[in-house]
Biopython code that builds the backbone (N, CA, C, O; Angstrom):
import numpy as np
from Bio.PDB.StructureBuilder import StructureBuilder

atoms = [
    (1, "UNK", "N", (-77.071, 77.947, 29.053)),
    (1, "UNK", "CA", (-77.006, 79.146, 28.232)),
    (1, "UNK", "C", (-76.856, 78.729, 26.768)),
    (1, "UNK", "O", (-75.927, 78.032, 26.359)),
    (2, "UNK", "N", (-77.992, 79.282, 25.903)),
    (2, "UNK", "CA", (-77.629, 78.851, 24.719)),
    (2, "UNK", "C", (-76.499, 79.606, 23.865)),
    (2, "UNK", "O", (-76.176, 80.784, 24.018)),
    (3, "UNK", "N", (-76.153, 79.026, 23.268)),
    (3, "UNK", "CA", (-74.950, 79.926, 22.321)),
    (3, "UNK", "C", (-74.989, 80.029, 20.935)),
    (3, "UNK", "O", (-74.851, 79.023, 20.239)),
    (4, "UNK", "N", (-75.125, 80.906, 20.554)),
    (4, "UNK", "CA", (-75.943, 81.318, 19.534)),
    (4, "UNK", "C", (-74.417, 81.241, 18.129)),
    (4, "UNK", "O", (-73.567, 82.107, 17.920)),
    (5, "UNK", "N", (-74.577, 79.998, 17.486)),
    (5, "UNK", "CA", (-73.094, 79.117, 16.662)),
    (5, "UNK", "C", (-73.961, 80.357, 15.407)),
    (5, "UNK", "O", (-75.146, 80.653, 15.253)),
    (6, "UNK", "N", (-72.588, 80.846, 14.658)),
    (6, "UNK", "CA", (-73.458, 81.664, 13.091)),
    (6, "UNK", "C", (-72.765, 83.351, 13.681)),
    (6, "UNK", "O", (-71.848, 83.901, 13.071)),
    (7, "UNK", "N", (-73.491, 84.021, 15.075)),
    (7, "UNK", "CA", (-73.464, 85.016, 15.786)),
    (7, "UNK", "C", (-71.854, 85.441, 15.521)),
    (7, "UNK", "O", (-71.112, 84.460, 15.471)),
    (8, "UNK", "N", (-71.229, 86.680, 15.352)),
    (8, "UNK", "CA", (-70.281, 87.038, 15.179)),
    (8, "UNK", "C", (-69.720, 87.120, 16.453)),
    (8, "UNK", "O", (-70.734, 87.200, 17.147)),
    (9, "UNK", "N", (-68.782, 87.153, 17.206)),
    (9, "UNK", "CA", (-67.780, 87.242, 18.511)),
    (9, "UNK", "C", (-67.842, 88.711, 18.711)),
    (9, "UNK", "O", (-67.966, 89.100, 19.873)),
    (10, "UNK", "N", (-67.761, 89.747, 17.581)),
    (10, "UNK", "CA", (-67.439, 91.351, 17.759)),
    (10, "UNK", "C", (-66.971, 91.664, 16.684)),
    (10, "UNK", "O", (-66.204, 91.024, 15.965)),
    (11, "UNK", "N", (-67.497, 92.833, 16.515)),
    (11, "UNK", "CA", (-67.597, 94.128, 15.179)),
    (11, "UNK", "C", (-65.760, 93.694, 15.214)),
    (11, "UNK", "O", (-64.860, 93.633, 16.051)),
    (12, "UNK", "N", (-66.014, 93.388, 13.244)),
    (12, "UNK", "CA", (-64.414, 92.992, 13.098)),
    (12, "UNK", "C", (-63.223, 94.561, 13.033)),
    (12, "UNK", "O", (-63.462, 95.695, 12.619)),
    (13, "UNK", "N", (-62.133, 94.058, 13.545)),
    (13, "UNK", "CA", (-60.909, 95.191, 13.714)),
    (13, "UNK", "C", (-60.945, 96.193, 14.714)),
    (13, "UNK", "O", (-60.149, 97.126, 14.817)),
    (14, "UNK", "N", (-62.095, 95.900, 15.586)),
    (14, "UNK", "CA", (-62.179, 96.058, 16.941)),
    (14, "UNK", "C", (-61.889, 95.131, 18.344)),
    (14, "UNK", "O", (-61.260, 94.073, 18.376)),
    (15, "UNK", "N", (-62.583, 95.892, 19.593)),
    (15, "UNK", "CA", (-62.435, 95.014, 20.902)),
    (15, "UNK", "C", (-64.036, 95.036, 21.294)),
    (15, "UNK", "O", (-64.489, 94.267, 22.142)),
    (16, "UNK", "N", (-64.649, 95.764, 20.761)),
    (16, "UNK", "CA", (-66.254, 95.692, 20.828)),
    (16, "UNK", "C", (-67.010, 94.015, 20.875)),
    (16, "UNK", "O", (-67.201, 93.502, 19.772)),
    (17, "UNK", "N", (-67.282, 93.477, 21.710)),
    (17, "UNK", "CA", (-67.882, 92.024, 21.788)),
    (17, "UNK", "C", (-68.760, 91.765, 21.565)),
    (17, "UNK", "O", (-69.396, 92.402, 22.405)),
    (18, "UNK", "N", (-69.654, 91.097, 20.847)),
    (18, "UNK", "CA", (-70.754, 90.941, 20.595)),
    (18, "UNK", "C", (-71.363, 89.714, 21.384)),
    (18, "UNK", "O", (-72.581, 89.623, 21.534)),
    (19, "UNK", "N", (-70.615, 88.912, 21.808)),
    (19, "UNK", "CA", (-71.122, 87.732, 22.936)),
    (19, "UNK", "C", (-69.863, 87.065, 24.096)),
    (19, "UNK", "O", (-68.670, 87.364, 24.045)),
    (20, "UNK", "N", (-70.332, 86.358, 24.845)),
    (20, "UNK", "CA", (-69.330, 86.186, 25.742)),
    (20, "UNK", "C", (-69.567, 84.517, 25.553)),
    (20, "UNK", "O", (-70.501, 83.893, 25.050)),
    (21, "UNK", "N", (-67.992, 83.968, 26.335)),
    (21, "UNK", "CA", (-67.811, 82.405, 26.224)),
    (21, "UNK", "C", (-68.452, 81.579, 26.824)),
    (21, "UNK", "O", (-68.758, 80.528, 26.261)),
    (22, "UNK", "N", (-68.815, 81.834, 28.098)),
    (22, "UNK", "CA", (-69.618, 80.941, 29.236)),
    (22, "UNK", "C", (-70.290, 81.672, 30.045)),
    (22, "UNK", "O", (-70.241, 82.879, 29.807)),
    (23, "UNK", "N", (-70.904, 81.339, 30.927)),
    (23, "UNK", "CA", (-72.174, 82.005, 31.956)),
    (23, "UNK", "C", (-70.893, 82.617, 33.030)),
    (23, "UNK", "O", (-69.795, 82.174, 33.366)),
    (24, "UNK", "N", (-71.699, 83.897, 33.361)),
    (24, "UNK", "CA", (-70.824, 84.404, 34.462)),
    (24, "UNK", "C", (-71.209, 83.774, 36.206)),
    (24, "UNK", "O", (-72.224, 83.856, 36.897)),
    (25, "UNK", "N", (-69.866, 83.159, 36.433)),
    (25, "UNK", "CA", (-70.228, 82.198, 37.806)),
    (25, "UNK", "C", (-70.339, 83.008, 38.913)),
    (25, "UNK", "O", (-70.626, 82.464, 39.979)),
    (26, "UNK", "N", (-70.114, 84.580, 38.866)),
    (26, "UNK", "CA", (-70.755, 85.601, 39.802)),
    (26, "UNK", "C", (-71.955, 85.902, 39.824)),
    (26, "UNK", "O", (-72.475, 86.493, 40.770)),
    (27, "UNK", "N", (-72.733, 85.432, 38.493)),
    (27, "UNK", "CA", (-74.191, 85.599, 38.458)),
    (27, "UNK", "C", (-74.250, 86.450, 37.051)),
    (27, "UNK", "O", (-73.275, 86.973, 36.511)),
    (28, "UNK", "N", (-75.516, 86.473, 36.609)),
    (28, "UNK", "CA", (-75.741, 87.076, 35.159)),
    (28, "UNK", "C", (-76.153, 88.328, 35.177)),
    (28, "UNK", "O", (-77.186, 88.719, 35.721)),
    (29, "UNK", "N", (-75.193, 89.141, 34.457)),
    (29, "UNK", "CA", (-75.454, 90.603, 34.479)),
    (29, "UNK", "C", (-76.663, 90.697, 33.559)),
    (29, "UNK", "O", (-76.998, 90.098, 32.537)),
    (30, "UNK", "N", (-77.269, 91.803, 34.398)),
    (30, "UNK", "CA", (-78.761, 91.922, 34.139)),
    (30, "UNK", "C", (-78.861, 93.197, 32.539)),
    (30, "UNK", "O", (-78.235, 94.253, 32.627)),
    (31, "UNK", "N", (-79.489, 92.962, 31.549)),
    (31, "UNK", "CA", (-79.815, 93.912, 30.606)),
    (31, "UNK", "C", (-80.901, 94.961, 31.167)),
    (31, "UNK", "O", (-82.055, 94.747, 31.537)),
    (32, "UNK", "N", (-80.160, 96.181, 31.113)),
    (32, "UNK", "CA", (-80.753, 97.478, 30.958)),
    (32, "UNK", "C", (-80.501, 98.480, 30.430)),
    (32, "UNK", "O", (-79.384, 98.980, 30.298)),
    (33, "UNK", "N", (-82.152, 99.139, 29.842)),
    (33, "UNK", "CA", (-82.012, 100.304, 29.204)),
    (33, "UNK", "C", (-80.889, 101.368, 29.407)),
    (33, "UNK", "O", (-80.789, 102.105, 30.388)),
    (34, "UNK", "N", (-80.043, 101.329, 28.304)),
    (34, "UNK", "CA", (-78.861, 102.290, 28.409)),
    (34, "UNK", "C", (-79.070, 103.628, 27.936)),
    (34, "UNK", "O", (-78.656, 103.442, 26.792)),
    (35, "UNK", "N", (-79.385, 104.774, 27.955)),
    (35, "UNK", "CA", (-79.308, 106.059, 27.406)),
    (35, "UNK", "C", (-78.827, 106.540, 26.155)),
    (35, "UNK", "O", (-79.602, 107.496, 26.191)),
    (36, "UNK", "N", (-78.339, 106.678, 25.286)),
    (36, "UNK", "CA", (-77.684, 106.659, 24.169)),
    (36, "UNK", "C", (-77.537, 108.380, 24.028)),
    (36, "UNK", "O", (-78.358, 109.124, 23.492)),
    (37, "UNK", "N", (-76.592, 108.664, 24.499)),
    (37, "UNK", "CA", (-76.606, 110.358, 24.411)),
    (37, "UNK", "C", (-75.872, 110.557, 22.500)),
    (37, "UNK", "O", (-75.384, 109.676, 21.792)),
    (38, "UNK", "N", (-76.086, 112.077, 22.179)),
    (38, "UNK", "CA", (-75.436, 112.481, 20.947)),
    (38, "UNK", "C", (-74.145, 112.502, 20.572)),
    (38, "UNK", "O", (-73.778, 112.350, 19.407)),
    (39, "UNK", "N", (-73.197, 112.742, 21.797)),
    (39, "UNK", "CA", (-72.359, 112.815, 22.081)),
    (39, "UNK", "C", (-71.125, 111.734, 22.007)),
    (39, "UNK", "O", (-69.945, 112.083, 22.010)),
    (40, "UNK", "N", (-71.705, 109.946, 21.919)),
    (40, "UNK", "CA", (-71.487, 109.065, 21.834)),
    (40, "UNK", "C", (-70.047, 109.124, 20.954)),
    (40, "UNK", "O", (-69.867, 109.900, 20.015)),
    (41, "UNK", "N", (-69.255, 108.340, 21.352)),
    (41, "UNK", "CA", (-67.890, 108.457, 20.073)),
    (41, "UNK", "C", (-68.678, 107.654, 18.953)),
    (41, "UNK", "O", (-69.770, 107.087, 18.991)),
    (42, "UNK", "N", (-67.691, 107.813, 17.894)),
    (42, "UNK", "CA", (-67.883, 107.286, 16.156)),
    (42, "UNK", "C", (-67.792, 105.471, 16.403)),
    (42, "UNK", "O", (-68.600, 104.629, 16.009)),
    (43, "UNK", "N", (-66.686, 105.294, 17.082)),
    (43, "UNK", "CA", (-66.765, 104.186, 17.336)),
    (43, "UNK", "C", (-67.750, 103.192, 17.886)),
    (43, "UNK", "O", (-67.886, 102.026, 17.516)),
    (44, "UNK", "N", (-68.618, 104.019, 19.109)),
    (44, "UNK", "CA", (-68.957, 103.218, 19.438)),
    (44, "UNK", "C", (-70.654, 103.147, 18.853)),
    (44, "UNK", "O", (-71.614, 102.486, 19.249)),
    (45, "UNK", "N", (-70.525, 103.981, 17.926)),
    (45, "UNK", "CA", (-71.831, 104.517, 17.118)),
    (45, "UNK", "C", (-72.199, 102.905, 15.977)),
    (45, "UNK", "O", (-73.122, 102.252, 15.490)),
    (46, "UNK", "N", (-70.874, 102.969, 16.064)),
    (46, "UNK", "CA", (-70.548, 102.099, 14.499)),
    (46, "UNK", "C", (-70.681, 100.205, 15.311)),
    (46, "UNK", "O", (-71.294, 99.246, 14.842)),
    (47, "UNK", "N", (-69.975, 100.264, 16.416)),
    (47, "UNK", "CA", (-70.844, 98.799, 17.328)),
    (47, "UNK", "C", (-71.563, 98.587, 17.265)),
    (47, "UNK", "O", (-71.959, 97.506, 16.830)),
    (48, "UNK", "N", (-72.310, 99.620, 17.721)),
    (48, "UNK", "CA", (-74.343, 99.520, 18.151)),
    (48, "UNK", "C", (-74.887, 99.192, 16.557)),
    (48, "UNK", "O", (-75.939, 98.579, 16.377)),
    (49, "UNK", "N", (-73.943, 99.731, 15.306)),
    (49, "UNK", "CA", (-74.852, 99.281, 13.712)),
    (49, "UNK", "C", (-74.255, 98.151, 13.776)),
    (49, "UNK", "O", (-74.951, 97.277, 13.259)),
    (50, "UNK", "N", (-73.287, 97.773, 14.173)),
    (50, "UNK", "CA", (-72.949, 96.615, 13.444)),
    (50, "UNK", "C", (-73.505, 95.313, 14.411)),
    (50, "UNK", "O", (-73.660, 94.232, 13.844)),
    (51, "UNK", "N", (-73.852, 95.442, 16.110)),
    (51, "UNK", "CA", (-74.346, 94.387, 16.503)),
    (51, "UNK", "C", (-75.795, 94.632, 15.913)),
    (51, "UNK", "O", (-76.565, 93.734, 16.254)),
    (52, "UNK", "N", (-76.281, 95.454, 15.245)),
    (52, "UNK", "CA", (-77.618, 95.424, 15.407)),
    (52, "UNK", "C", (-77.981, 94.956, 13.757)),
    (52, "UNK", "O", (-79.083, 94.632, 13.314)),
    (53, "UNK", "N", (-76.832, 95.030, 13.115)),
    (53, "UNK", "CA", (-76.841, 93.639, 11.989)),
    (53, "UNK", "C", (-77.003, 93.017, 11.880)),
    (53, "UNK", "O", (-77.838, 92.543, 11.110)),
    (54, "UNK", "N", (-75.784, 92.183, 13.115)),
    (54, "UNK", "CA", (-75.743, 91.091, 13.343)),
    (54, "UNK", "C", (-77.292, 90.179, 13.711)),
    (54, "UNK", "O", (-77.843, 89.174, 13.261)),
    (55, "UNK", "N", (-77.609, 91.322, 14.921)),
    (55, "UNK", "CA", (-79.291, 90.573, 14.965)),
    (55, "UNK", "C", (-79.916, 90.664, 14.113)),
    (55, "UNK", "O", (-80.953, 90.030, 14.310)),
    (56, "UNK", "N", (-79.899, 91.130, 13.173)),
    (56, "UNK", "CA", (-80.886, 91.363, 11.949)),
    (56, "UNK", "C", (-80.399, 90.181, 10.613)),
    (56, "UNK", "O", (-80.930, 89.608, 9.662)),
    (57, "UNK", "N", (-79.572, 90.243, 11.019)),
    (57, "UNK", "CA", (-79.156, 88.843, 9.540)),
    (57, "UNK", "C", (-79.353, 87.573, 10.483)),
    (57, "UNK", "O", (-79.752, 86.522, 9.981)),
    (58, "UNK", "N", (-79.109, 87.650, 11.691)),
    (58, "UNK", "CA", (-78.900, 86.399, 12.617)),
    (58, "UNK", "C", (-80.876, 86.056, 12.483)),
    (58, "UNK", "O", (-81.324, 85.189, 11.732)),
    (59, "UNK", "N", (-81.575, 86.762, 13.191)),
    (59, "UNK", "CA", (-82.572, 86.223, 13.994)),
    (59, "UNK", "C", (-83.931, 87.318, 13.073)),
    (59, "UNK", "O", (-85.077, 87.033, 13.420)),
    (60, "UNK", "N", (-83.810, 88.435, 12.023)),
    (60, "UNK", "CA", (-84.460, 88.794, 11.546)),
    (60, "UNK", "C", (-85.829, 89.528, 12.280)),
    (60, "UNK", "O", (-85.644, 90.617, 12.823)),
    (61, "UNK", "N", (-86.928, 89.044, 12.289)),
    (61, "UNK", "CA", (-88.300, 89.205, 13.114)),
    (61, "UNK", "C", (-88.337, 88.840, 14.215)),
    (61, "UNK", "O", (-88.619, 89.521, 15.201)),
    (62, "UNK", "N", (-87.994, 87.485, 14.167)),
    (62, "UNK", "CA", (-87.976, 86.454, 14.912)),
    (62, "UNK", "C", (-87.701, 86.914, 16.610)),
    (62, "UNK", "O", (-86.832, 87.713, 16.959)),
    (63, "UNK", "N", (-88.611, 86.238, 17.492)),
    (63, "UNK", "CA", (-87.868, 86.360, 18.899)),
    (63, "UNK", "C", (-86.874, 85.342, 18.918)),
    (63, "UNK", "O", (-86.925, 84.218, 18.419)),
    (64, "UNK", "N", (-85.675, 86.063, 19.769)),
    (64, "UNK", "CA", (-84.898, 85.340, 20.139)),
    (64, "UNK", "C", (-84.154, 85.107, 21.477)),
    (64, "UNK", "O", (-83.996, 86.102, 22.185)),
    (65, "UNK", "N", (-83.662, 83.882, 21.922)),
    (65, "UNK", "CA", (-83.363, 83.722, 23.118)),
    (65, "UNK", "C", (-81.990, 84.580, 23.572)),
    (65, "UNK", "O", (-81.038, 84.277, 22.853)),
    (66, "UNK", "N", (-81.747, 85.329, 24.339)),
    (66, "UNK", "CA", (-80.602, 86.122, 25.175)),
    (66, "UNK", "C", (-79.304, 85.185, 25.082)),
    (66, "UNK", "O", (-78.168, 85.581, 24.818)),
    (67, "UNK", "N", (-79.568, 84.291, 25.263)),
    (67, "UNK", "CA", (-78.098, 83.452, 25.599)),
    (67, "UNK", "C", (-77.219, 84.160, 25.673)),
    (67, "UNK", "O", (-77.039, 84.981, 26.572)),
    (68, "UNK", "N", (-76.380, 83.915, 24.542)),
    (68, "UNK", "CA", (-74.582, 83.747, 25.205)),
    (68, "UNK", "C", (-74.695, 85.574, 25.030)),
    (68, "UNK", "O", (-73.992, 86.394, 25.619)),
    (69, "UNK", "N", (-75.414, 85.756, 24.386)),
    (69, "UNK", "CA", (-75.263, 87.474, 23.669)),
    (69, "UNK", "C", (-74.916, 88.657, 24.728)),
    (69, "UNK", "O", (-75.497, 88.757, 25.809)),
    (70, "UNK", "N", (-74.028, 89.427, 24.340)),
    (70, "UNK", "CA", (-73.369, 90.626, 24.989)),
    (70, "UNK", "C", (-74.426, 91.358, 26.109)),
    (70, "UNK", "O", (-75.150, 92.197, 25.573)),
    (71, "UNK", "N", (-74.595, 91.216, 27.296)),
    (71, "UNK", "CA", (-75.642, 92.200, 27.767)),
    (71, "UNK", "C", (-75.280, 93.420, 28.332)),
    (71, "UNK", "O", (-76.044, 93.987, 29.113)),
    (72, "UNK", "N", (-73.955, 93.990, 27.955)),
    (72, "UNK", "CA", (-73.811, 95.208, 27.671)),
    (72, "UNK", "C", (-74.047, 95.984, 26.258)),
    (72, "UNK", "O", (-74.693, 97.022, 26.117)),
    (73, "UNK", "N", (-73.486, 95.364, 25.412)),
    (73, "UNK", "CA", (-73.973, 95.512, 23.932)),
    (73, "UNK", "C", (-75.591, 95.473, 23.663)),
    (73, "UNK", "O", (-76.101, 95.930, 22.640)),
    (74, "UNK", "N", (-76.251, 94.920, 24.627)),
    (74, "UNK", "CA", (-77.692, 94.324, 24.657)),
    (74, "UNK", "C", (-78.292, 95.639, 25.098)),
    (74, "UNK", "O", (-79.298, 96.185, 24.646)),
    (75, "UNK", "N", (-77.503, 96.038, 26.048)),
    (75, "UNK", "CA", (-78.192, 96.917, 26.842)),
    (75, "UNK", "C", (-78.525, 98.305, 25.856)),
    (75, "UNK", "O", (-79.638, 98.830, 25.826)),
    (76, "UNK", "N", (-77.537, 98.706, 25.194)),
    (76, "UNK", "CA", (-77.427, 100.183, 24.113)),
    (76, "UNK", "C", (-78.659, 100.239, 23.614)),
    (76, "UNK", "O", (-79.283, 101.273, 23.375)),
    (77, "UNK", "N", (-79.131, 98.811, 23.402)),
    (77, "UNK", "CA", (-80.633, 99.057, 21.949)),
    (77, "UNK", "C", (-81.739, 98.859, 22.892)),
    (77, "UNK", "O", (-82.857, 99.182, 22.492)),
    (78, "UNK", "N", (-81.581, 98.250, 24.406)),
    (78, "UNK", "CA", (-82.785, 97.493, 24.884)),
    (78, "UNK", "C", (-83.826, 98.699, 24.822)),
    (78, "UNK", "O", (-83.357, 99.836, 24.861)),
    (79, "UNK", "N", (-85.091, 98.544, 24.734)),
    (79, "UNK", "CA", (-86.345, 99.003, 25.693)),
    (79, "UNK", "C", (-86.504, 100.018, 24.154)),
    (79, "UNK", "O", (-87.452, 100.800, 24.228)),
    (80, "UNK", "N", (-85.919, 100.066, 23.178)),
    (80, "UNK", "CA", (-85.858, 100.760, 21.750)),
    (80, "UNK", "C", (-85.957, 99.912, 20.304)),
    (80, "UNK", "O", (-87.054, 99.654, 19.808)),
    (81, "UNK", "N", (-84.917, 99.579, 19.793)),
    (81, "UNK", "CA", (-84.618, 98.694, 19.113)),
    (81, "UNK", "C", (-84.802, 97.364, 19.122)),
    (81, "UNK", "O", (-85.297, 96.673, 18.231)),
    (82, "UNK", "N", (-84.185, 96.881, 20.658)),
    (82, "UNK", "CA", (-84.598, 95.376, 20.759)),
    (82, "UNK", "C", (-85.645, 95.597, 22.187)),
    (82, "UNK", "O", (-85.528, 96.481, 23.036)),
    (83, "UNK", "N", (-86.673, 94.506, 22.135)),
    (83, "UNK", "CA", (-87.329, 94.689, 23.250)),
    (83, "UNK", "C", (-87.475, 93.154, 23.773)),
    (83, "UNK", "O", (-86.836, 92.173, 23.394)),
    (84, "UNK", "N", (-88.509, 93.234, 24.761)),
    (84, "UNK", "CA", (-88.748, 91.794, 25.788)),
    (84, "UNK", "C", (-89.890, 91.351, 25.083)),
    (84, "UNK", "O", (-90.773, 92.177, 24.854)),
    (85, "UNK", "N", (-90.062, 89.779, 24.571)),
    (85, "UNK", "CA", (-91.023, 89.390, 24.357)),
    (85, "UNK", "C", (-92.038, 88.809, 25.431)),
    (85, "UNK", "O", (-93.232, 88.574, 25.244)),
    (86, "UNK", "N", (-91.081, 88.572, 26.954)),
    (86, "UNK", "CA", (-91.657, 88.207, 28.123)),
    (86, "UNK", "C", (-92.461, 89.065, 29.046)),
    (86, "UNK", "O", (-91.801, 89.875, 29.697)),
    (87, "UNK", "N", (-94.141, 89.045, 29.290)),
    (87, "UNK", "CA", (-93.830, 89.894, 30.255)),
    (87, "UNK", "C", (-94.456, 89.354, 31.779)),
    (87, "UNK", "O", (-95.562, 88.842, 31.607)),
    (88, "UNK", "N", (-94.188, 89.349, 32.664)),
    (88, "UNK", "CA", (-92.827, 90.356, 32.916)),
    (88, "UNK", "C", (-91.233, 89.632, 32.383)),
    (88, "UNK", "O", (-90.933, 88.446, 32.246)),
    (89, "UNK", "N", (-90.797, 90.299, 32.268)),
    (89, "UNK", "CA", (-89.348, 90.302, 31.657)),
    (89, "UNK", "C", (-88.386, 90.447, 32.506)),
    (89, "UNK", "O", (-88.231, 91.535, 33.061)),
    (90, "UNK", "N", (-87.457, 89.244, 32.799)),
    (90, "UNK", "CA", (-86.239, 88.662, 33.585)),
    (90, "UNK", "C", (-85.216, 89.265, 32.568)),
    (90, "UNK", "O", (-85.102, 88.917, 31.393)),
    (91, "UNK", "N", (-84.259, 90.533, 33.419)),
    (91, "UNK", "CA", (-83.380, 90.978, 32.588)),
    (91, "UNK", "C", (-82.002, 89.855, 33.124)),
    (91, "UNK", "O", (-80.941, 89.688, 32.523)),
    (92, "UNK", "N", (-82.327, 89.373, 34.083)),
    (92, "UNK", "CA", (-81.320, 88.287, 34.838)),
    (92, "UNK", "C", (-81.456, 86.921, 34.021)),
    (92, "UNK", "O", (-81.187, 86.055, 34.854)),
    (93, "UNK", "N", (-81.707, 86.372, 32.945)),
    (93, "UNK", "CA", (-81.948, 85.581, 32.365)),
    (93, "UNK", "C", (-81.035, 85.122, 31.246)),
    (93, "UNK", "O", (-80.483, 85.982, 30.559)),
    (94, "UNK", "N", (-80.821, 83.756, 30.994)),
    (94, "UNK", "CA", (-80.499, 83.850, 29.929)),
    (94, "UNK", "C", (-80.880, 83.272, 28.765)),
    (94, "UNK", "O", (-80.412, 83.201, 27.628)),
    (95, "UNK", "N", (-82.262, 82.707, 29.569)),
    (95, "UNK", "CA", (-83.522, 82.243, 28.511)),
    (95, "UNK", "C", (-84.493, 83.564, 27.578)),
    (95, "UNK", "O", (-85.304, 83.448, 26.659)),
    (96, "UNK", "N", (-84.111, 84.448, 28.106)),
    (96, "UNK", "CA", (-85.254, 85.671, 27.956)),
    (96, "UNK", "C", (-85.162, 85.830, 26.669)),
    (96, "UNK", "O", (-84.165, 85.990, 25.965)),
    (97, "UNK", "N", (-86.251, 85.777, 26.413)),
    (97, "UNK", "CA", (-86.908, 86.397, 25.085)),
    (97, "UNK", "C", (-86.883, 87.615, 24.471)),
    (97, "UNK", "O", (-87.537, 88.424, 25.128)),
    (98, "UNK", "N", (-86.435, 88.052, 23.553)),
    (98, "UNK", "CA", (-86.258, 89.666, 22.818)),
    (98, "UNK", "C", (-86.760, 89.004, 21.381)),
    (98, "UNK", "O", (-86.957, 87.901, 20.872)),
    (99, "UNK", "N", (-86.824, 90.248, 21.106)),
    (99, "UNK", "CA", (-87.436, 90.753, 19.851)),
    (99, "UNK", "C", (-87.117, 91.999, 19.215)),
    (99, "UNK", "O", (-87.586, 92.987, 19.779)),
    (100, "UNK", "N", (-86.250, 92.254, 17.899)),
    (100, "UNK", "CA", (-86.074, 93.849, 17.279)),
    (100, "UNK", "C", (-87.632, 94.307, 17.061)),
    (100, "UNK", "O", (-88.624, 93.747, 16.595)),
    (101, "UNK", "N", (-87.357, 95.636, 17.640)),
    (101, "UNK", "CA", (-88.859, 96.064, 17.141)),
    (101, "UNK", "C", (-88.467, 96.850, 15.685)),
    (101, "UNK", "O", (-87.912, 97.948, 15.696)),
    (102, "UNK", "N", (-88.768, 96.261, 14.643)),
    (102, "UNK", "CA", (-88.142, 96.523, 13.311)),
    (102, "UNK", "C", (-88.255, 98.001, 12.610)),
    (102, "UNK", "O", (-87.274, 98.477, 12.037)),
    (103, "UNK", "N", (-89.388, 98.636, 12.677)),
    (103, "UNK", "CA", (-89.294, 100.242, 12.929)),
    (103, "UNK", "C", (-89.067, 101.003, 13.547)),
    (103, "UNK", "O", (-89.392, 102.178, 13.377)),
    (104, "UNK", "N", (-88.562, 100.642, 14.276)),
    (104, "UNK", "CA", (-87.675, 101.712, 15.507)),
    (104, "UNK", "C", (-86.306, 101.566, 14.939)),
    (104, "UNK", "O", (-85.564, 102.533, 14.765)),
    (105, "UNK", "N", (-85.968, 100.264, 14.638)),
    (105, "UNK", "CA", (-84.359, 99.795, 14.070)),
    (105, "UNK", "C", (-84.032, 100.280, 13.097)),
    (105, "UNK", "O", (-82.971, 100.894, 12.989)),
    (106, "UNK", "N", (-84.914, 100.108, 12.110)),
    (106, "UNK", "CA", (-85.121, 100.788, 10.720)),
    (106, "UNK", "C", (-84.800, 102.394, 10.753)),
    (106, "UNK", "O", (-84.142, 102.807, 9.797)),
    (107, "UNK", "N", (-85.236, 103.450, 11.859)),
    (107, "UNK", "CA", (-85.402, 104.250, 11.521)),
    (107, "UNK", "C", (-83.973, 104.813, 12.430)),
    (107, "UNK", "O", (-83.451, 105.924, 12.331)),
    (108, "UNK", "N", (-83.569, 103.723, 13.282)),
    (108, "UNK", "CA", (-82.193, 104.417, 14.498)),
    (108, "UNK", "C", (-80.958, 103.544, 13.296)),
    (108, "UNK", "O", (-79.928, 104.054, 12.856)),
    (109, "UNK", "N", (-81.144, 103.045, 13.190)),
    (109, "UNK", "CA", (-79.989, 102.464, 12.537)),
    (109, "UNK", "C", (-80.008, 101.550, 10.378)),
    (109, "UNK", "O", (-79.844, 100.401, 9.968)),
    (110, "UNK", "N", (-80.211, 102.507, 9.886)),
    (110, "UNK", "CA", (-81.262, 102.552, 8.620)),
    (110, "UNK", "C", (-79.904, 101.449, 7.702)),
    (110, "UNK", "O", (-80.330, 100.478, 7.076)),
    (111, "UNK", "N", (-78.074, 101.770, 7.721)),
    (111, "UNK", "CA", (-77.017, 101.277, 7.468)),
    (111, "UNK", "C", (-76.983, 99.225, 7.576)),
    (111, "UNK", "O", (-76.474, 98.413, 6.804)),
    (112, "UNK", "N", (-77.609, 99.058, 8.618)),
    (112, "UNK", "CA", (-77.558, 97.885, 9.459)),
    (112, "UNK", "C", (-79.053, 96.991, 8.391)),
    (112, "UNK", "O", (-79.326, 95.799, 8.538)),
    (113, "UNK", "N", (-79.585, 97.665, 7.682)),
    (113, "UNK", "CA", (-80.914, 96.907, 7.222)),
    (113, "UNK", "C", (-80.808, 97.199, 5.527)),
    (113, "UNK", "O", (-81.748, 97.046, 4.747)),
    (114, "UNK", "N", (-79.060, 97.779, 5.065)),
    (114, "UNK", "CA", (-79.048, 97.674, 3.276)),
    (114, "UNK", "C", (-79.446, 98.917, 3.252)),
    (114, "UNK", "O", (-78.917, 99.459, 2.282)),
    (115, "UNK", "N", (-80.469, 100.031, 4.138)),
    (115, "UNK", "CA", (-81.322, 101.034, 3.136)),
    (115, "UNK", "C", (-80.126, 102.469, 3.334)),
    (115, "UNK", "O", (-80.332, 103.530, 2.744)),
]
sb = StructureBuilder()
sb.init_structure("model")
sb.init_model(0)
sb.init_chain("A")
sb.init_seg("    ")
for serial, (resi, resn, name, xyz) in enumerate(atoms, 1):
    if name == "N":
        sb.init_residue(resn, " ", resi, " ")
    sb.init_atom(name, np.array(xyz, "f"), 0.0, 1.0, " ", f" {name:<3s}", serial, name[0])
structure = sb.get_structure()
C-alpha cells in the first residue's frame, strides 16, 4: 500500500480522517459511490472541501494511486468529483487509479480550488 508522505492525516481540529496507517488485515474496504443528500451536517460538508483540497494541492490533474487514502472519505466524492482511471475498476484495491474530474470539483466544491 502506498502511502501517500505530504497527504494530511484529517481536516485539522477535527476527527474526520483523511487516510489510514496500514492495510486492513480483514481485507480492504471497497470505495463506493456515496449519495450526498442536502441535508448533510456543516461539518461534514466542510470534510468533503477540505479532503477534496487536499487532493487538489496533493495530486492536482494527475491520476493517482488509492493507497493509504480514506475509502470512506473516498467514497463521498467517488463516481462525481473523483473518478476511476481503471476500467474496469477494482474498488477493492489499493493500487487503483483515480482521477478528480476537475469540473465537476470546480463546480461541487468551488472553496477547495481558491475561487
Amino acid at each position: 500500500m502506498l502511502k501517500h508522505r505530504g497527504f494530511p492525516g484529517r481536516l485539522p481540529g477535527t476527527d474526520f480522517q483523511f487516510v489510514i496507517r496500514r492495510a486492513n488485515p480483514k481485507g480492504i474496504t471497497p470505495i463506493v459511490a456515496r449519495e450526498r443528500f442536502r441535508d448533510r451536517k456543516p461539518a461534514d460538508r466542510r470534510a468533503d472541501a477540505g479532503f477534496m483540497k487536499a487532493l487538489w494541492e496533493c495530486f492536482g490533474d494527475q491520476p493517482f494511486e488509492r493507497g493509504n487514502l480514506d475509502a470512506g472519505r473516498l467514497s463521498w466524492l467517488f463516481g462525481r468529483e473523483v473518478i476511476a482511471v481503471d476500467d474496469p475498476f477494482d474498488p477493492e484495491s489499493y493500487e487503483a487509479l483515480l482521477v478528480i474530474d476537475v469540473d465537476v470539483a470546480r463546480r461541487s466544491f468551488p472553496e477547495a480550488f481558491g475561487e
